[in-house]
C-alpha positions in Angstrom: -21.0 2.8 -21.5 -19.9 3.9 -24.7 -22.9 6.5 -25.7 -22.2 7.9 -21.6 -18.4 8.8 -22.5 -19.3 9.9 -26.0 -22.2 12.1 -24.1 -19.6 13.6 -21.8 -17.0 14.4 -24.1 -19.2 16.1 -26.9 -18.5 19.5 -25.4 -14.8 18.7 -24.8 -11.9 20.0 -26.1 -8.6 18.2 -25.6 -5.4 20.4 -26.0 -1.9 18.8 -25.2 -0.6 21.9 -26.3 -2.0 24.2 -24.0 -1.9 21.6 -21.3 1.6 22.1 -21.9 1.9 25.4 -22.1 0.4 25.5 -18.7 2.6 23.2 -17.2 5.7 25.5 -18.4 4.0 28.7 -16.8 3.8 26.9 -13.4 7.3 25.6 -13.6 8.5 28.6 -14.7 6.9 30.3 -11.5 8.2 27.6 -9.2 11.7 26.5 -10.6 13.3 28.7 -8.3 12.0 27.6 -5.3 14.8 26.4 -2.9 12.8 22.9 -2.8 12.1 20.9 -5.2 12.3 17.0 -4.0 11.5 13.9 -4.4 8.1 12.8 -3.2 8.2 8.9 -2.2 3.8 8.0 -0.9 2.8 5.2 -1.3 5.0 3.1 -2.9 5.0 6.0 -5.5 7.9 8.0 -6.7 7.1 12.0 -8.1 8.4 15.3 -8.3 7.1 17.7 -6.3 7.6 21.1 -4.9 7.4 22.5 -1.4 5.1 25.4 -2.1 4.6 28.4 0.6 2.2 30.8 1.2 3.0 34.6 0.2 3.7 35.2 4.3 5.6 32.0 4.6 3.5 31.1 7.0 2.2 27.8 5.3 3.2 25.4 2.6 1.9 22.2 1.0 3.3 20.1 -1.2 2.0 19.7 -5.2 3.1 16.5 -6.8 3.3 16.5 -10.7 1.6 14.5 -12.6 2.8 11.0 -15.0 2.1 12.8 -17.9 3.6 16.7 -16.6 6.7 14.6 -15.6 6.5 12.6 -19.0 6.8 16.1 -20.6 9.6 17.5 -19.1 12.0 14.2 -19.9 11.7 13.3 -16.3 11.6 9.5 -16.2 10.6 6.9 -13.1 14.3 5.5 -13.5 15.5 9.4 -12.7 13.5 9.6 -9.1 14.4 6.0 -8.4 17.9 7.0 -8.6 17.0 10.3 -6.6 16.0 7.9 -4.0 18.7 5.5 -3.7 21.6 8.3 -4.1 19.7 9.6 -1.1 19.8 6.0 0.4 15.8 6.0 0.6 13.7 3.0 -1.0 10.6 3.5 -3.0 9.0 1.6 -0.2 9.8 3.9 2.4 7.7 7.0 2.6 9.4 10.6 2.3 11.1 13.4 1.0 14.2 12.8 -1.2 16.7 15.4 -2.7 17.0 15.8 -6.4 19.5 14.8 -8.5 22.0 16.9 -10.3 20.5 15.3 -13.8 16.6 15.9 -13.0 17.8 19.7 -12.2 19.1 20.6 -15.2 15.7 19.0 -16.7 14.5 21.4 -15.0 16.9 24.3 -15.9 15.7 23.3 -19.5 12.5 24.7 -19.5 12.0 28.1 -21.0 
């Protein structure tokens, strides 16, 4: 198993800091967006952004990752409060408001 991953990765270049840089650009783009929320699937807590299409037409929603959430300072005990300020559960499957604290998390970002 070992000489497979060793195979795969020999042309692979990790970057945390361009991983990061990335994940600022995209924030950057979305922060102001009227919705960031709260995503609860799952049993799952993350947060996520409503995004629409150019015509407004259609939207999805795109979840950040543990580690994009990890790098901005955003912490599972953060959306858990989210959620229970909202009085949601992390068992209960939905859309949650942020909180004043995880906002100005976001606000940080440059």
């Amino acid at each position: 198993m070992k000489k497979k991953i060793d195979r795969a990765m020999r042309n692979t270049t990790l970057s945390p800091a361009a991983d990061f840089e990335a994940l600022q650009a995209k924030i950057k783009a979305m922060k102001n967006v009227q919705y960031p929320f709260v995503d609860v699937w799952n049993c799952r807590a993350a947060l996520a952004w409503m995004v629409f299409s150019e015509d407004g037409c259609s939207s999805h929603v795109e979840r950040h990752t543990d580690e994009e959430m990890e790098w901005l300072g955003i912490t599972n005990d953060m959306l858990h409060a989210a959620i229970d300020a909202a009085g949601g559960a992390i068992n209960w499957s939905g859309h949650y408001p942020i909180t004043g604290t995880i906002k100005e998390r976001l606000e940080l970002v440059q």
